[in-house]
mmCIF file of the N, C-alpha and C atoms, coordinates in Angstrom:
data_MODEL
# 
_entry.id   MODEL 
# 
loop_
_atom_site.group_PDB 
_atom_site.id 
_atom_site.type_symbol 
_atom_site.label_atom_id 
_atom_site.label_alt_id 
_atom_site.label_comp_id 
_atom_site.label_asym_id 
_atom_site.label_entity_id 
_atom_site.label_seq_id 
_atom_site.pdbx_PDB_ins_code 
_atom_site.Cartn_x 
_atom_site.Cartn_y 
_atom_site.Cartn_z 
_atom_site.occupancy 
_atom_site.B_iso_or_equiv 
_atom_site.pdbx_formal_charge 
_atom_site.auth_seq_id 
_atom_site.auth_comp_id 
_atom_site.auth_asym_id 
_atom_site.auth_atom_id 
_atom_site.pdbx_PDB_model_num 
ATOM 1   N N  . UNK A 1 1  ? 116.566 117.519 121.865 1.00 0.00 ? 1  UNK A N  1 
ATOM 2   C CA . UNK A 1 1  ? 116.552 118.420 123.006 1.00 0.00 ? 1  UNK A CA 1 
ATOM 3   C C  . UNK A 1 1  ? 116.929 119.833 122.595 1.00 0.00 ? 1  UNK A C  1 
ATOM 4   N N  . UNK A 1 2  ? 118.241 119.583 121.874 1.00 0.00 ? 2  UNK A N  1 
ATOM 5   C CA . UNK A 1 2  ? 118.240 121.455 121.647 1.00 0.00 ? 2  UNK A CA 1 
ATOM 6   C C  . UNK A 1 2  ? 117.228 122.143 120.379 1.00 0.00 ? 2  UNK A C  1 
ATOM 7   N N  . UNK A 1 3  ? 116.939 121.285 120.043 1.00 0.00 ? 3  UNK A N  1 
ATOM 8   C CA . UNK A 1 3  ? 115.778 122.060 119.092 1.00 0.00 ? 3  UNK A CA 1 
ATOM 9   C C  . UNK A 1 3  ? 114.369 122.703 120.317 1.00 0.00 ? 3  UNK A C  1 
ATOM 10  N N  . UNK A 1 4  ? 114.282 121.825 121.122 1.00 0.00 ? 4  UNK A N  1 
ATOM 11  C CA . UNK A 1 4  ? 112.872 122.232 122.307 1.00 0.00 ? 4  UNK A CA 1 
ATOM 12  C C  . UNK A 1 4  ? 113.531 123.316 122.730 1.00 0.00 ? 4  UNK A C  1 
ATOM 13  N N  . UNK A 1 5  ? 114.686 123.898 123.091 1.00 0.00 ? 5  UNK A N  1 
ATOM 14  C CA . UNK A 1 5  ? 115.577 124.363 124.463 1.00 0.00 ? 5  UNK A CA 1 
ATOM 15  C C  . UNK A 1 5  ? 115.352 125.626 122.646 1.00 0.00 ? 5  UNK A C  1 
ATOM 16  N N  . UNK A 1 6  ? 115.261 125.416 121.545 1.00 0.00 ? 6  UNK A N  1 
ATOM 17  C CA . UNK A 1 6  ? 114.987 127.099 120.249 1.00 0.00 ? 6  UNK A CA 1 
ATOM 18  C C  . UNK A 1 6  ? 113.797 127.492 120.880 1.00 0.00 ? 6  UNK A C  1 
ATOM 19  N N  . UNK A 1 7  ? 113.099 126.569 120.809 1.00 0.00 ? 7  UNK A N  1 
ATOM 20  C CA . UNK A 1 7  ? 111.348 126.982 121.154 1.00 0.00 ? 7  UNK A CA 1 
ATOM 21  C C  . UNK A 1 7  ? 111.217 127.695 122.223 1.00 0.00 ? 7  UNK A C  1 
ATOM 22  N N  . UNK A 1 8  ? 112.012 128.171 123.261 1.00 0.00 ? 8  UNK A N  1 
ATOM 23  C CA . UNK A 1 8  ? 111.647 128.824 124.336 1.00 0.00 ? 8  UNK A CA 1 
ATOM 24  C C  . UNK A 1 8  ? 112.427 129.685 124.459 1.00 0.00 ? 8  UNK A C  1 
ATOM 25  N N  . UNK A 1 9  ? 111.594 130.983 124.622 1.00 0.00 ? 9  UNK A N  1 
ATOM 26  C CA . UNK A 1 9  ? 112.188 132.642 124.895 1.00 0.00 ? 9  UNK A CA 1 
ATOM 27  C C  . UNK A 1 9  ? 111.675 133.406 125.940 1.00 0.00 ? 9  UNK A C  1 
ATOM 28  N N  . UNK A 1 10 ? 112.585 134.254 126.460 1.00 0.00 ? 10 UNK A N  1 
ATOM 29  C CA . UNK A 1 10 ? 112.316 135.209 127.314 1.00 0.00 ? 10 UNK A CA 1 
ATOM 30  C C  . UNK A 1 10 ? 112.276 136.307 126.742 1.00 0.00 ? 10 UNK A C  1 
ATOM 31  N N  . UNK A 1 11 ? 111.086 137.365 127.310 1.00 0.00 ? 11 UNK A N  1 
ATOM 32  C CA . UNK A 1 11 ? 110.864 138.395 126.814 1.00 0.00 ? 11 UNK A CA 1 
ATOM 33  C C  . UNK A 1 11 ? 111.481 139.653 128.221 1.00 0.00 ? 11 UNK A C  1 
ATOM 34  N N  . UNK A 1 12 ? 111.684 140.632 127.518 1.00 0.00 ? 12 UNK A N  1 
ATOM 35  C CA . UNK A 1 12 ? 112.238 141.978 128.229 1.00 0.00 ? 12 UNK A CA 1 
ATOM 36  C C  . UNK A 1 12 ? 111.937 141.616 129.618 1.00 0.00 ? 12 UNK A C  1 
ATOM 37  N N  . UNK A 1 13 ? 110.844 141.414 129.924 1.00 0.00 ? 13 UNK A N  1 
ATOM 38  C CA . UNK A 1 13 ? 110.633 141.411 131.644 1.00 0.00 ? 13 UNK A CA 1 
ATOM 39  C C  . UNK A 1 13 ? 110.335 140.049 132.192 1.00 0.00 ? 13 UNK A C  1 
ATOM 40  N N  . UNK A 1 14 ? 111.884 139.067 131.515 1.00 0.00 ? 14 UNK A N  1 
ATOM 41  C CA . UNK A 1 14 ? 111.976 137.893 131.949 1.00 0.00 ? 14 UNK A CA 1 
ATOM 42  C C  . UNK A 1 14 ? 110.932 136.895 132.026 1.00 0.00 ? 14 UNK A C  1 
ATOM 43  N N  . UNK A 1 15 ? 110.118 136.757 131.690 1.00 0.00 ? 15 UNK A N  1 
ATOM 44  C CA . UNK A 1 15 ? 108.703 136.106 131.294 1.00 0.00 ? 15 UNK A CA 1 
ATOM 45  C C  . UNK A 1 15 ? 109.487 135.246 130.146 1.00 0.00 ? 15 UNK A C  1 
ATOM 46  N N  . UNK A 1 16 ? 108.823 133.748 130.583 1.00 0.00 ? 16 UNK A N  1 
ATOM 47  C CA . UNK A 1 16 ? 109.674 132.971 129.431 1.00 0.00 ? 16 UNK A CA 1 
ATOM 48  C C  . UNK A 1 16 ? 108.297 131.916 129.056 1.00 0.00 ? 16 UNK A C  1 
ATOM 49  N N  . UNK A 1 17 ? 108.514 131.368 127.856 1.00 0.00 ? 17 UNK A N  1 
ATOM 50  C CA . UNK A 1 17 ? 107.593 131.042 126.452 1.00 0.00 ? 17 UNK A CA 1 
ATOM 51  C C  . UNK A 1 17 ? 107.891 130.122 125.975 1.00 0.00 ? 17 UNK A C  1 
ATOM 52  N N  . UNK A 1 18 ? 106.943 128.974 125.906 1.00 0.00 ? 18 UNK A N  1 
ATOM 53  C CA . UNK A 1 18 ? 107.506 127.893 124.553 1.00 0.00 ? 18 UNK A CA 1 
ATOM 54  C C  . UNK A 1 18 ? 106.941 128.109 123.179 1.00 0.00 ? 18 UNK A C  1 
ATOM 55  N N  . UNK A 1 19 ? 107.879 128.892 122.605 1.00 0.00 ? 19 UNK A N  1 
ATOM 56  C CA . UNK A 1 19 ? 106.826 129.132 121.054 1.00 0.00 ? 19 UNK A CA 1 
ATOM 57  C C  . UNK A 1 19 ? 105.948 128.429 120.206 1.00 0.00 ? 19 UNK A C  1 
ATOM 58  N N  . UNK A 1 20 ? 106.167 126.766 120.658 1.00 0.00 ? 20 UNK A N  1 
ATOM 59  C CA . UNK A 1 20 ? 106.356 126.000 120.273 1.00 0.00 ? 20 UNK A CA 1 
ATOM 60  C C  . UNK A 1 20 ? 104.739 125.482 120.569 1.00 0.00 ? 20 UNK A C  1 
ATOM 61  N N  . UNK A 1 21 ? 104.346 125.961 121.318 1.00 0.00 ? 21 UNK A N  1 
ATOM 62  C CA . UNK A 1 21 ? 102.895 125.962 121.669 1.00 0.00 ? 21 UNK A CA 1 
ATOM 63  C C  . UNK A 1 21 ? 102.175 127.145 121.787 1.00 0.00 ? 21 UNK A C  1 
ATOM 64  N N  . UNK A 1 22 ? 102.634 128.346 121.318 1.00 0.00 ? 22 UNK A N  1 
ATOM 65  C CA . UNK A 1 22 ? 102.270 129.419 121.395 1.00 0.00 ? 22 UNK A CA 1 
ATOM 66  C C  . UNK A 1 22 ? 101.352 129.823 119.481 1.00 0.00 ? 22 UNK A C  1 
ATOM 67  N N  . UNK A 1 23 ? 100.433 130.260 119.257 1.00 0.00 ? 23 UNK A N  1 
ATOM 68  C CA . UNK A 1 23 ? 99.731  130.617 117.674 1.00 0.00 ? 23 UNK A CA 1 
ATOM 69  C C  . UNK A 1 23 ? 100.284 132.095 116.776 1.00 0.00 ? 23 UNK A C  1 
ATOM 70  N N  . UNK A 1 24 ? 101.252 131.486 116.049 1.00 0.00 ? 24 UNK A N  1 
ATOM 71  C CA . UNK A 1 24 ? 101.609 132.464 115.211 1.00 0.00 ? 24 UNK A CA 1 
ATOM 72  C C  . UNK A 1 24 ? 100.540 133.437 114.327 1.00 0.00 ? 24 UNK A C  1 
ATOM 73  N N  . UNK A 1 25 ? 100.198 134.131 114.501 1.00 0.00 ? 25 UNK A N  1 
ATOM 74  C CA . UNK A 1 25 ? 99.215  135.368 113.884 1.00 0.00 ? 25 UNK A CA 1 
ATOM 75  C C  . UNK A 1 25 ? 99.546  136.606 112.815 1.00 0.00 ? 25 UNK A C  1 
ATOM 76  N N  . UNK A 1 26 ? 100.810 137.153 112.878 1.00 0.00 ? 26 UNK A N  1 
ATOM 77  C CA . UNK A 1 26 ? 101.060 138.136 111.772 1.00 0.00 ? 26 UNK A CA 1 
ATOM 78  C C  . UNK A 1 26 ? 102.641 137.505 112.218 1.00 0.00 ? 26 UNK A C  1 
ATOM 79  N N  . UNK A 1 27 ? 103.078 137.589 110.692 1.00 0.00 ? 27 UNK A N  1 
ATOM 80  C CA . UNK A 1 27 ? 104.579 137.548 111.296 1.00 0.00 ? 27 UNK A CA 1 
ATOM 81  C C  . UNK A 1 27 ? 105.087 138.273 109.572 1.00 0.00 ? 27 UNK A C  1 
ATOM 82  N N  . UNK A 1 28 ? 106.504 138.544 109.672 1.00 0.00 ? 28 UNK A N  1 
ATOM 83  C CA . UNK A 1 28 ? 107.114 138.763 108.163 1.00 0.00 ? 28 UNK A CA 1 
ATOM 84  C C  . UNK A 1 28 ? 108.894 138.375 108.571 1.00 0.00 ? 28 UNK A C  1 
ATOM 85  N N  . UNK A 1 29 ? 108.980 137.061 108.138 1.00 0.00 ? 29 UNK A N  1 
ATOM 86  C CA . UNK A 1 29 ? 110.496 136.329 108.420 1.00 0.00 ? 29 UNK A CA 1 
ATOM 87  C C  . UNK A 1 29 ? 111.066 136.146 107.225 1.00 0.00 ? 29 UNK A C  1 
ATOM 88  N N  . UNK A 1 30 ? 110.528 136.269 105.999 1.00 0.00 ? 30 UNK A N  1 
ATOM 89  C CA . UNK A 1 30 ? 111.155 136.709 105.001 1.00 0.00 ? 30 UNK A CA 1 
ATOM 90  C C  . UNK A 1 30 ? 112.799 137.026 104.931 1.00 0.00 ? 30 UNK A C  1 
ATOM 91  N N  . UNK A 1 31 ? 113.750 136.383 103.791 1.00 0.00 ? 31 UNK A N  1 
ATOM 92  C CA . UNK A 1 31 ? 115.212 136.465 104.128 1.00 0.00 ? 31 UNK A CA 1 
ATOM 93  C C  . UNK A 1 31 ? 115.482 137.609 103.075 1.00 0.00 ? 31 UNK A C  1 
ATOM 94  N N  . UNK A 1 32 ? 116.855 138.685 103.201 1.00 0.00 ? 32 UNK A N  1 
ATOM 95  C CA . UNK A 1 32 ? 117.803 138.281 104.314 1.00 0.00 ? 32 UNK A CA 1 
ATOM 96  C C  . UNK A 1 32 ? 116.949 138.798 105.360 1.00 0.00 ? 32 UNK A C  1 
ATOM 97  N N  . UNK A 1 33 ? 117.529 138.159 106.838 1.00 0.00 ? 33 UNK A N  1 
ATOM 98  C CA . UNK A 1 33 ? 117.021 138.757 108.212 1.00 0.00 ? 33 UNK A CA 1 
ATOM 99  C C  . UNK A 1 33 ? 117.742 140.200 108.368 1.00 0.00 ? 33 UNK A C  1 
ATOM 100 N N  . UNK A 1 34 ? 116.594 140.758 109.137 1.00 0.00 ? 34 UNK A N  1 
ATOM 101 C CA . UNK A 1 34 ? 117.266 142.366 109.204 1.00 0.00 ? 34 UNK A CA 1 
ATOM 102 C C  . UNK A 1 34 ? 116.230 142.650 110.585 1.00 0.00 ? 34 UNK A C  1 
ATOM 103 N N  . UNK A 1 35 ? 116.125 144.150 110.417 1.00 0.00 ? 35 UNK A N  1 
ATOM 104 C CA . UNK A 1 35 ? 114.825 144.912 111.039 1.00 0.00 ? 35 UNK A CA 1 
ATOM 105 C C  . UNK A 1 35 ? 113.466 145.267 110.275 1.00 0.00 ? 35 UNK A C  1 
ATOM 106 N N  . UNK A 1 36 ? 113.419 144.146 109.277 1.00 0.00 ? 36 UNK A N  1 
ATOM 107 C CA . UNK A 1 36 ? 112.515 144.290 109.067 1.00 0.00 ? 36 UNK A CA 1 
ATOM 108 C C  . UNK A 1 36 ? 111.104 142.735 109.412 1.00 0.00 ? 36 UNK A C  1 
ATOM 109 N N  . UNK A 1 37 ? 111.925 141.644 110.133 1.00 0.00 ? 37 UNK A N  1 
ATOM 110 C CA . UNK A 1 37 ? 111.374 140.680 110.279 1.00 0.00 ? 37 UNK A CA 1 
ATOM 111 C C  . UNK A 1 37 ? 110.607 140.969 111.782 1.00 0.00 ? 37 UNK A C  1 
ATOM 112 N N  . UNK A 1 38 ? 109.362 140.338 111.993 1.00 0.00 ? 38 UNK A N  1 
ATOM 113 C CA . UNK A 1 38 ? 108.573 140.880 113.241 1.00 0.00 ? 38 UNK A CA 1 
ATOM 114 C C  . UNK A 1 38 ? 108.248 139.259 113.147 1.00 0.00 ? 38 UNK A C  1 
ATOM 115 N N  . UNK A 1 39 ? 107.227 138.723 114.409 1.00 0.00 ? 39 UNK A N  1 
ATOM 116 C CA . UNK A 1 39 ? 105.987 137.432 114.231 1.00 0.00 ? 39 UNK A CA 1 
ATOM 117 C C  . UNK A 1 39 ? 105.442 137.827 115.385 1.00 0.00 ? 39 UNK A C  1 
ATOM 118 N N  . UNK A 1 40 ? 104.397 137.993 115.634 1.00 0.00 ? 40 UNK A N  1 
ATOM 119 C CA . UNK A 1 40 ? 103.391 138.219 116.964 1.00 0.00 ? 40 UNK A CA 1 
ATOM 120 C C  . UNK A 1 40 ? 102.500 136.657 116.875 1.00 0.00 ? 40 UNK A C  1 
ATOM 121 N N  . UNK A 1 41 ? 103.144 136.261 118.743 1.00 0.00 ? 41 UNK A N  1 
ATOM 122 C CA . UNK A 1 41 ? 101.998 134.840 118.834 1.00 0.00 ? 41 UNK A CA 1 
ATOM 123 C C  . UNK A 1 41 ? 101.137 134.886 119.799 1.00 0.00 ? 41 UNK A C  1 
ATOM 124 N N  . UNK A 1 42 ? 100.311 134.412 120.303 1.00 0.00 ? 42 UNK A N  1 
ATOM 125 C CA . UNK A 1 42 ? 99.090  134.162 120.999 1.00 0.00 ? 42 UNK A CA 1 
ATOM 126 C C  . UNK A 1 42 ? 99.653  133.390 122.275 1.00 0.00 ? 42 UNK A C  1 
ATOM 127 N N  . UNK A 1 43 ? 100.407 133.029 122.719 1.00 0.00 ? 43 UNK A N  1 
ATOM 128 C CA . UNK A 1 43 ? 100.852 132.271 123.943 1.00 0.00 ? 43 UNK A CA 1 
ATOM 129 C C  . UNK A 1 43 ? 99.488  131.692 125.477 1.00 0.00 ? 43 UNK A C  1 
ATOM 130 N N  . UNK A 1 44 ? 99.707  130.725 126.105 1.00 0.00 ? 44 UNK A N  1 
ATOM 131 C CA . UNK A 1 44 ? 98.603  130.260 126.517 1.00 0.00 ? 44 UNK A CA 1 
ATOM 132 C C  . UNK A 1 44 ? 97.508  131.057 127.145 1.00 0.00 ? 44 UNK A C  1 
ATOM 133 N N  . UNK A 1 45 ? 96.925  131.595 125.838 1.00 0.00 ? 45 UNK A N  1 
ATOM 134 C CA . UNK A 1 45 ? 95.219  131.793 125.604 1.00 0.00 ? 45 UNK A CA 1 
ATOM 135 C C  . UNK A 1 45 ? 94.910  133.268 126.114 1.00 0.00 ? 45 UNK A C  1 
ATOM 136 N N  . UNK A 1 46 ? 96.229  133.984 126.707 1.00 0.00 ? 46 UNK A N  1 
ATOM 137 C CA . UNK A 1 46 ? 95.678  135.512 127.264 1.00 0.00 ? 46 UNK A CA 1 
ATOM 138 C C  . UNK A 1 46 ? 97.355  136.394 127.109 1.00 0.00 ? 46 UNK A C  1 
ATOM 139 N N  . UNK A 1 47 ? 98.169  135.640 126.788 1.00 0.00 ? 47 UNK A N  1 
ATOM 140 C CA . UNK A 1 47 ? 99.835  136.873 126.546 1.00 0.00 ? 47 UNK A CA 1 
ATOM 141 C C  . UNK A 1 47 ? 99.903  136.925 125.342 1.00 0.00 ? 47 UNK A C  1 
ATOM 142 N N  . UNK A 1 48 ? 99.998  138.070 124.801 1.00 0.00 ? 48 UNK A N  1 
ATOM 143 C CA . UNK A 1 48 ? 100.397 138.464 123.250 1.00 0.00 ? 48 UNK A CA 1 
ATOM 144 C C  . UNK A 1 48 ? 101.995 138.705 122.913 1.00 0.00 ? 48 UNK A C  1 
ATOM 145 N N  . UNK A 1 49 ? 102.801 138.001 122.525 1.00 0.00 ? 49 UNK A N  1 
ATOM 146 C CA . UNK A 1 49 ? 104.069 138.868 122.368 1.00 0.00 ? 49 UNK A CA 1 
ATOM 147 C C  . UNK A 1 49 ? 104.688 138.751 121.186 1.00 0.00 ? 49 UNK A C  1 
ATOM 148 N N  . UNK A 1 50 ? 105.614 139.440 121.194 1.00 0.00 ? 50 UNK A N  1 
ATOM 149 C CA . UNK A 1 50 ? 106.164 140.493 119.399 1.00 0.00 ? 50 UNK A CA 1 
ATOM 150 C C  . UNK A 1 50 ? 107.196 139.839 119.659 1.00 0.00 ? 50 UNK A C  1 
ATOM 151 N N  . UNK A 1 51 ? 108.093 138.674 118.568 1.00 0.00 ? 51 UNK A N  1 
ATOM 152 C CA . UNK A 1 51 ? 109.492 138.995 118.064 1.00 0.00 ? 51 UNK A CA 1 
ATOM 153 C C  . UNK A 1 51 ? 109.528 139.788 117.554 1.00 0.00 ? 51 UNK A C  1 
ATOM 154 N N  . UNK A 1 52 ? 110.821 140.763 117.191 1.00 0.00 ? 52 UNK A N  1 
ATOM 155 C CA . UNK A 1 52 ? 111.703 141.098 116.289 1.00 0.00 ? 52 UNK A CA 1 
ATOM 156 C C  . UNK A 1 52 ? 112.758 141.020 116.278 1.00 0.00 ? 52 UNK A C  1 
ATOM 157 N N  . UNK A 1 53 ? 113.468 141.241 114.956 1.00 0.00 ? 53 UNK A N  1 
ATOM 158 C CA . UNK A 1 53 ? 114.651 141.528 115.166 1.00 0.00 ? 53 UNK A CA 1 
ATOM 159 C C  . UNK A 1 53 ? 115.464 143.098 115.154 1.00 0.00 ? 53 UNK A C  1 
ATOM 160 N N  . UNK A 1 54 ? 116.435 143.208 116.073 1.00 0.00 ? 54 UNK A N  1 
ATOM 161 C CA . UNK A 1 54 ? 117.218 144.594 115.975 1.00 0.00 ? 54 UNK A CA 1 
ATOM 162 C C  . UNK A 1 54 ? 118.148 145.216 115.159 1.00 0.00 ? 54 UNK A C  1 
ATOM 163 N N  . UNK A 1 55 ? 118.222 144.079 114.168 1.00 0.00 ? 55 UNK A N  1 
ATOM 164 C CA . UNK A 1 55 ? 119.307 144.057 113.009 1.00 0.00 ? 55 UNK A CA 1 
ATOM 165 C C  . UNK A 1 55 ? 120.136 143.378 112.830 1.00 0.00 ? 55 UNK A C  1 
ATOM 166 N N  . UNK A 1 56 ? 120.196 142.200 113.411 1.00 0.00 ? 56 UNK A N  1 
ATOM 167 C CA . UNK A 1 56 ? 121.271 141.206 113.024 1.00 0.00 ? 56 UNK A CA 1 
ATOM 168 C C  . UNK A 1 56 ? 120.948 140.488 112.295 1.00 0.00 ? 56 UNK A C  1 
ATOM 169 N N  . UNK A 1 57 ? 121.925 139.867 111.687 1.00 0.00 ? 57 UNK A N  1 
ATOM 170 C CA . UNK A 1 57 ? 122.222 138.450 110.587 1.00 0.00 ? 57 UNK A CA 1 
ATOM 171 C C  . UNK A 1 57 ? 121.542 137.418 111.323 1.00 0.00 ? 57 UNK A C  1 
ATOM 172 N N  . UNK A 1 58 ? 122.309 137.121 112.696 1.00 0.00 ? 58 UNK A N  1 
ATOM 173 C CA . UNK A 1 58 ? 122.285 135.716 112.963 1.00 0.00 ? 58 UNK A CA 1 
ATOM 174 C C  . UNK A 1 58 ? 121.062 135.153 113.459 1.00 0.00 ? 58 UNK A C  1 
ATOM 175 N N  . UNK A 1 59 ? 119.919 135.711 113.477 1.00 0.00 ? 59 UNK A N  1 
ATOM 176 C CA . UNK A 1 59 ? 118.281 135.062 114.228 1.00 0.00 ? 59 UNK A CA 1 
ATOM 177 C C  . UNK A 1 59 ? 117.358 135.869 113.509 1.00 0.00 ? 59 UNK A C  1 
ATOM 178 N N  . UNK A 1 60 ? 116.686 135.012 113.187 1.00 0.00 ? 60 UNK A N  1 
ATOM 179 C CA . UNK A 1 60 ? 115.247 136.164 112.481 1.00 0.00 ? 60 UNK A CA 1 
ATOM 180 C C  . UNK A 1 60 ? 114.710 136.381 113.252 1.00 0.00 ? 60 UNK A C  1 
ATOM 181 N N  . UNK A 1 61 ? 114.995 136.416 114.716 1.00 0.00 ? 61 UNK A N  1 
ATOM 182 C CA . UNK A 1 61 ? 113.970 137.241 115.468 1.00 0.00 ? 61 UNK A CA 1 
ATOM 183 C C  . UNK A 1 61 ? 114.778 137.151 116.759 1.00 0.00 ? 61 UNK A C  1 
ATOM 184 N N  . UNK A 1 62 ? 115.207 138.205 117.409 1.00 0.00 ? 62 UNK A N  1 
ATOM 185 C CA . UNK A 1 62 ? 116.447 137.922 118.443 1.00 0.00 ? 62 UNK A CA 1 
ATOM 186 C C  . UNK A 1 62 ? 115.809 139.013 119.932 1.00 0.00 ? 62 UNK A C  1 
ATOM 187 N N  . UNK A 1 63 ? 114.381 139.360 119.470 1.00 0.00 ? 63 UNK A N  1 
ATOM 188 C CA . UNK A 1 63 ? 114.103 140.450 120.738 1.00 0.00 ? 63 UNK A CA 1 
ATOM 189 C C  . UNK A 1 63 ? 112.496 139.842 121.208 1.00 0.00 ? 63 UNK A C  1 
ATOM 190 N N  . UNK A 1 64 ? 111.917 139.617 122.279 1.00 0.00 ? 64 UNK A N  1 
ATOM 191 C CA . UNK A 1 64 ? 110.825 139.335 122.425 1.00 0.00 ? 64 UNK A CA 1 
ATOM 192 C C  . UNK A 1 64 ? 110.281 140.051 123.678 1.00 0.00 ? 64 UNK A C  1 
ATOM 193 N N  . UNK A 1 65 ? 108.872 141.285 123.454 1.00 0.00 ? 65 UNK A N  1 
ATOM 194 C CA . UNK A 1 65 ? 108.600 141.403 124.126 1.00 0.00 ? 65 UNK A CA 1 
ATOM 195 C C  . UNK A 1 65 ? 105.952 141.624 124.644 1.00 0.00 ? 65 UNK A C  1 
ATOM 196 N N  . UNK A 1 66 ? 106.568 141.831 125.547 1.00 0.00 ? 66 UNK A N  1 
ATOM 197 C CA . UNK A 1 66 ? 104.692 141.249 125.663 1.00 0.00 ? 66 UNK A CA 1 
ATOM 198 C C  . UNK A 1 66 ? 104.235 142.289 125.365 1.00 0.00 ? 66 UNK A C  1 
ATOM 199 N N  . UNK A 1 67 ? 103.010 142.464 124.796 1.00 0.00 ? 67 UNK A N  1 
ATOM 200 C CA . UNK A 1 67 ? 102.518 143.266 124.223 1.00 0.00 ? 67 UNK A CA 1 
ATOM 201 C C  . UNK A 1 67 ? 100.896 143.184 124.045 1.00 0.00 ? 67 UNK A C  1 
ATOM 202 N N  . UNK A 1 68 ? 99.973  144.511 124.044 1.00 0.00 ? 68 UNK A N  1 
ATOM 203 C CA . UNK A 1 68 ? 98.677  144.023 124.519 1.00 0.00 ? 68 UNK A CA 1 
ATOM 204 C C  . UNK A 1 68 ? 97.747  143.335 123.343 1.00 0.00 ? 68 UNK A C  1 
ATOM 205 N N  . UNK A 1 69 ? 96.485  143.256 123.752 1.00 0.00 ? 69 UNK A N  1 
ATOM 206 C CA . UNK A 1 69 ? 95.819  142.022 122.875 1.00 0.00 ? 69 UNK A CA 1 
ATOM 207 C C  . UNK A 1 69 ? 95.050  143.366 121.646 1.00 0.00 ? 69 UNK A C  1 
ATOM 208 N N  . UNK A 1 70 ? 95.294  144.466 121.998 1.00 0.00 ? 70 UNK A N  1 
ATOM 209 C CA . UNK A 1 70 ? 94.953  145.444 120.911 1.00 0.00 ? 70 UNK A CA 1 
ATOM 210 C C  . UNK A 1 70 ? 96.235  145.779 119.716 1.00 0.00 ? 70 UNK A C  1 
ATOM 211 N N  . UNK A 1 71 ? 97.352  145.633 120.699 1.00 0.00 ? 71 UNK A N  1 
ATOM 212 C CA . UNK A 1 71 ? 98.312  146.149 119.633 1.00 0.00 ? 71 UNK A CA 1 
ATOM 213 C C  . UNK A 1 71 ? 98.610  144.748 118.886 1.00 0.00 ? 71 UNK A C  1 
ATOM 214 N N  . UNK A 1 72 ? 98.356  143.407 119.333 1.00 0.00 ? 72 UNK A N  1 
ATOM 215 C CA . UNK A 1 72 ? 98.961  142.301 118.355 1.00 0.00 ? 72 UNK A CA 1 
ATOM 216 C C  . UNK A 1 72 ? 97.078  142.628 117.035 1.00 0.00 ? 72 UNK A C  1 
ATOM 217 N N  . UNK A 1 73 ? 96.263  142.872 117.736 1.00 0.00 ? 73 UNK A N  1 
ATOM 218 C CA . UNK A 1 73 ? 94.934  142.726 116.489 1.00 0.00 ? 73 UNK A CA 1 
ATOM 219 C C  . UNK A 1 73 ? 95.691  143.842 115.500 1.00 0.00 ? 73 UNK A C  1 
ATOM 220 N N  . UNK A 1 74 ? 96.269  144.920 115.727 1.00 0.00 ? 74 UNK A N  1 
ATOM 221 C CA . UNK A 1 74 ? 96.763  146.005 114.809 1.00 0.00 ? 74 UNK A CA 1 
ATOM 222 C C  . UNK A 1 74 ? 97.559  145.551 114.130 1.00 0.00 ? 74 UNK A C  1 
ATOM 223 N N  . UNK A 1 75 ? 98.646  144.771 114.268 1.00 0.00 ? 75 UNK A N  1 
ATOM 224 C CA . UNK A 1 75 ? 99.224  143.858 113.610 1.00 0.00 ? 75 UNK A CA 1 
ATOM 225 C C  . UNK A 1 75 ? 98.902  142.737 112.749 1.00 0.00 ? 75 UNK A C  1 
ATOM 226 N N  . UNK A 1 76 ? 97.678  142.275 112.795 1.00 0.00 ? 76 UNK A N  1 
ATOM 227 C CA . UNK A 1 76 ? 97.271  141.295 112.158 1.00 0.00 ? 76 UNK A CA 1 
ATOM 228 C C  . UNK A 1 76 ? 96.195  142.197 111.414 1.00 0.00 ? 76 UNK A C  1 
ATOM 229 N N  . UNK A 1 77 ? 95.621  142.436 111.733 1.00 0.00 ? 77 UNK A N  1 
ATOM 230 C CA . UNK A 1 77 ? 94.732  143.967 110.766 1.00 0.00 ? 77 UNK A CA 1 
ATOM 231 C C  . UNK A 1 77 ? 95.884  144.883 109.244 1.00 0.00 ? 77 UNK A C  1 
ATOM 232 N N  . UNK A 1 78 ? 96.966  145.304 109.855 1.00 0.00 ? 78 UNK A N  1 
ATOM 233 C CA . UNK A 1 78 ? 97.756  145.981 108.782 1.00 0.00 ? 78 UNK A CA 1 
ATOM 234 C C  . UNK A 1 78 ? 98.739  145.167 108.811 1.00 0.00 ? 78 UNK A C  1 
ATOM 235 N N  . UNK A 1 79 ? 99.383  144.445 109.007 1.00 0.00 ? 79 UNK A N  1 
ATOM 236 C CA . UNK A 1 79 ? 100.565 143.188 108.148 1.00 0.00 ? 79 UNK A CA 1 
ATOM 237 C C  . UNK A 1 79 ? 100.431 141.868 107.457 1.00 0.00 ? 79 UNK A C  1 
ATOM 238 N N  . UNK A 1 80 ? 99.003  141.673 108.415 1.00 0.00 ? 80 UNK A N  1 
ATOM 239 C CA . UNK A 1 80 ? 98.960  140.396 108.206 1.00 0.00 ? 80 UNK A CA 1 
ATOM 240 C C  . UNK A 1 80 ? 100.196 139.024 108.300 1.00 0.00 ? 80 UNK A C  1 
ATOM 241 N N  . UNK A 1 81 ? 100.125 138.219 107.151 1.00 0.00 ? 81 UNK A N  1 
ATOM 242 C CA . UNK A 1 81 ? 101.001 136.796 107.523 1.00 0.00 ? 81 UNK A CA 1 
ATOM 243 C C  . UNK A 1 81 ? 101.973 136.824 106.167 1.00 0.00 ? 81 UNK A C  1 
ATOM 244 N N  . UNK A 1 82 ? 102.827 136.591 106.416 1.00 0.00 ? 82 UNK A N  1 
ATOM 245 C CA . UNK A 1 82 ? 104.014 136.548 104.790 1.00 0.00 ? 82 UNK A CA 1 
ATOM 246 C C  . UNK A 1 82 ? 104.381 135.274 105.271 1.00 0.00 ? 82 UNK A C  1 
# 
């Protein structure tokens, strides 16, 4: 159960997500975690949204917010997948 209860996030404007069924597309989670880790997923079939992180240690990705279906292709265009 608490592993399902990781898989699900809310983003800035309370909109909540099971990542867990959502398609990872560009991401860079690479350790240590910082501000430099991002993952943009595909969520059911029309929401695009961005982890990152703001600089902490403790989550490689501690901020989630929605974002449009042009700016996640820009992301997968210049970052690609690490």
């Amino acid at each position: 159960m608490d592993q399902q209860l990781n898989n699900i996030i809310q983003t800035n404007c309370g909109k909540r997500f099971d990542l867990s069924r959502a398609f990872p597309f560009a991401r860079n989670l690479s350790a240590p975690y910082g501000a430099h880790n991002f993952a943009v997923y595909k969520a059911n079939q029309c929401f695009y949204i961005k982890g990152y992180n703001t600089g902490t240690s403790d989550k490689v990705l501690d901020t989630f917010v929605l974002i449009s279906e042009n700016e996640a292709m820009q992301y997968l265009n210049n970052k690609g997948i690490s």
